[in-house]
C-alpha positions in Angstrom: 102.9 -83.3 68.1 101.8 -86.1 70.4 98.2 -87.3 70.9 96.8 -86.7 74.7 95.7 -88.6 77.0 92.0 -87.4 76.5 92.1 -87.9 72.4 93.5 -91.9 72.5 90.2 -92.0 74.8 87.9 -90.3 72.2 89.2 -91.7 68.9 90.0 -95.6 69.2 92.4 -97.2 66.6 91.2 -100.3 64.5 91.9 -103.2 66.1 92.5 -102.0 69.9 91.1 -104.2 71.9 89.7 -103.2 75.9 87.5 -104.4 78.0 83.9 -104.2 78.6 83.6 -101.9 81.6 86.7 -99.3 79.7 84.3 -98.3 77.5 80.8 -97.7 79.3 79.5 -101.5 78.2 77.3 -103.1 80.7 77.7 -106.9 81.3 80.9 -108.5 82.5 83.6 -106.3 83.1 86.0 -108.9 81.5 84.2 -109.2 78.3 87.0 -107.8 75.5 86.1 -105.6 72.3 87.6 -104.4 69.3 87.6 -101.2 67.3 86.6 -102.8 64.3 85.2 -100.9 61.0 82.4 -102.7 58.8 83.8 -104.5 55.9 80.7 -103.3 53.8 80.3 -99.8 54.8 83.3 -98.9 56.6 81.7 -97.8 59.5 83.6 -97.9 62.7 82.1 -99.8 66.0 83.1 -101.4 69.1 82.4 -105.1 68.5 82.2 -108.4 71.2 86.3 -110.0 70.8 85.4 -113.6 70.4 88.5 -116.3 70.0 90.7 -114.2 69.0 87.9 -111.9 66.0 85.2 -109.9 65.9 82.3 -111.7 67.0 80.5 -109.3 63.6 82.3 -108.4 60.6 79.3 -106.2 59.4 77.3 -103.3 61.3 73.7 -103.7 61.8 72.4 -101.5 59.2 74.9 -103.9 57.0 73.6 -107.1 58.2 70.1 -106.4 58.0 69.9 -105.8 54.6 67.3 -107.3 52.3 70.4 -108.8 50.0 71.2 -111.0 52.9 67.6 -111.9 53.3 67.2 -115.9 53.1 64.1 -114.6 51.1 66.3 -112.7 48.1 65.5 -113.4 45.0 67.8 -111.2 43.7 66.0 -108.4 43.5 63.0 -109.7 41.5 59.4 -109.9 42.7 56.0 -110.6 41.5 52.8 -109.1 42.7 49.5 -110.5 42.9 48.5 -108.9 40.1 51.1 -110.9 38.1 53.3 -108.1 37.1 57.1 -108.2 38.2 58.8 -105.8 40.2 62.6 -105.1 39.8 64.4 -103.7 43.2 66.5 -100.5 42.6 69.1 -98.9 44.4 68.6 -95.4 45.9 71.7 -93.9 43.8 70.0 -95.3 40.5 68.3 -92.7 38.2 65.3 -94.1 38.3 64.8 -94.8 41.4 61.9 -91.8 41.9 59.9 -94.3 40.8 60.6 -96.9 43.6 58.1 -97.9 45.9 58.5 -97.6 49.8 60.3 -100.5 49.2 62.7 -99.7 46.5 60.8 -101.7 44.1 59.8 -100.3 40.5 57.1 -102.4 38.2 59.4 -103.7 35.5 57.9 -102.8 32.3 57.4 -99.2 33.9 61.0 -99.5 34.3 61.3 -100.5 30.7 59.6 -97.7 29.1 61.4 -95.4 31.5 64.5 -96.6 30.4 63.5 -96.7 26.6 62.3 -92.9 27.1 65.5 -91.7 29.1 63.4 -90.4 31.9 61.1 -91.4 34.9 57.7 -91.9 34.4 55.0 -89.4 35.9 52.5 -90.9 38.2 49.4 -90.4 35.7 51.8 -92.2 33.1 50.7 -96.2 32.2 52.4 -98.6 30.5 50.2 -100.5 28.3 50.9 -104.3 27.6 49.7 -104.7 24.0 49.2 -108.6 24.3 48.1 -107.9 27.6 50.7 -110.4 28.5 51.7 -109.1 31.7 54.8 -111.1 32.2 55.9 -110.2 28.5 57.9 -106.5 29.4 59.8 -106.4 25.9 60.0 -102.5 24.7 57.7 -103.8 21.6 54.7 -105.2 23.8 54.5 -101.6 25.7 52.8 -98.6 24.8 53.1 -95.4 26.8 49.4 -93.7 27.6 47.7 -91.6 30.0 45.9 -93.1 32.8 42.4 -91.6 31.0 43.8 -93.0 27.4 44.6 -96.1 29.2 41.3 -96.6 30.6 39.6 -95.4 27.3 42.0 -98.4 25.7 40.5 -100.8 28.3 37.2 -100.2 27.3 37.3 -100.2 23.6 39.6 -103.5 24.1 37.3 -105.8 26.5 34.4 -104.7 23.9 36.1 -105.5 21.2 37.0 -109.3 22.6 33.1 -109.2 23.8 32.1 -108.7 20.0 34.5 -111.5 18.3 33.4 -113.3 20.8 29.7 -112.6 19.8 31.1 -112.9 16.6 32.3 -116.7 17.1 28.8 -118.0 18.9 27.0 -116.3 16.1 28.6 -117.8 13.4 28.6 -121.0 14.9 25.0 -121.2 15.5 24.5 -120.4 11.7 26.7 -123.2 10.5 24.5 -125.3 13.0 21.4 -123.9 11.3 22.2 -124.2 7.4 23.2 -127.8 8.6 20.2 -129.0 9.7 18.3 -127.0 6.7 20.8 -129.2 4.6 19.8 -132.2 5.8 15.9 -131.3 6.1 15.6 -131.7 9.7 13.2 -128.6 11.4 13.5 -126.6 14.5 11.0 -127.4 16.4 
């Protein structure tokens, strides 16, 4: 069974080349195009014939990628904050987690990966050494948001107090020093 003439005009073959005005582009009538297919995606375009190739290998979905970005850091990122944020790709498990952007906070990603399952949005990783950077499986601690922020409290107080602590006992050193050597506080 043959191929009409109206399905060789619906359904192109890769690599057959007309001319501009054949298939509905605007411009010069003499400019040539291919039927060319993506070599990322696959997906098949008509595409500018320039010496003798397709002027664009990829399609624009393709080329625009962030990969391709002269910015891409290979997926990494750090936020203001100072936390790191690890780019995932939408077929990857956890990538429910991913912001608008596909990006995931790494030690979320961690603990979500130590735990076998995503992280719930009132879920927070705890840095123990409070060494943001430091996203080893040992430094985290899963909590609550409210246990987190109870943690928070109880931590900064606790540095206030050795700190306290410190100034304290180095003002009594200072003192029996002086009382040592006989010298009064005026």
């Amino acid at each position: 069974m043959s191929k009409t003439k109206i399905e060789c005009d619906l359904m192109p073959s890769i690599g057959e080349i007309r001319r501009a005005r054949e298939i509905g582009k605007r411009g010069h009538g003499y400019t040539k195009y291919v039927w060319h297919a993506c070599e990322d995606c696959g997906k098949q375009r008509w595409v500018a014939w320039v010496k003798q190739e397709p002027r664009k290998r990829l399609c624009p979905s393709c080329c625009h990628r962030v990969e391709r970005s002269v910015r891409w850091a290979g997926g990494i990122r750090h936020n203001s904050q100072g936390y790191r944020s690890v780019c995932l790709h939408p077929r990857d498990f956890f990538y429910p987690m991913a912001d608008h952007a596909n990006y995931v906070l790494e030690h979320r990603l961690v603990m979500a990966k130590h735990i076998g399952r995503c992280l719930h949005s009132w879920e927070t990783v705890h840095h123990k050494n409070h060494d943001r950077r430091d996203n080893r499986i040992e430094n985290l601690v899963l909590e609550t948001t409210n246990g987190h922020m109870q943690l928070t409290i109880l931590e900064r107080r606790l540095t206030k107090l050795r700190q306290e602590n410190r100034r304290l006992k180095e003002e009594l050193r200072q003192c029996r020093g002086r009382a040592s050597s006989g010298v009064t506080q005026p």
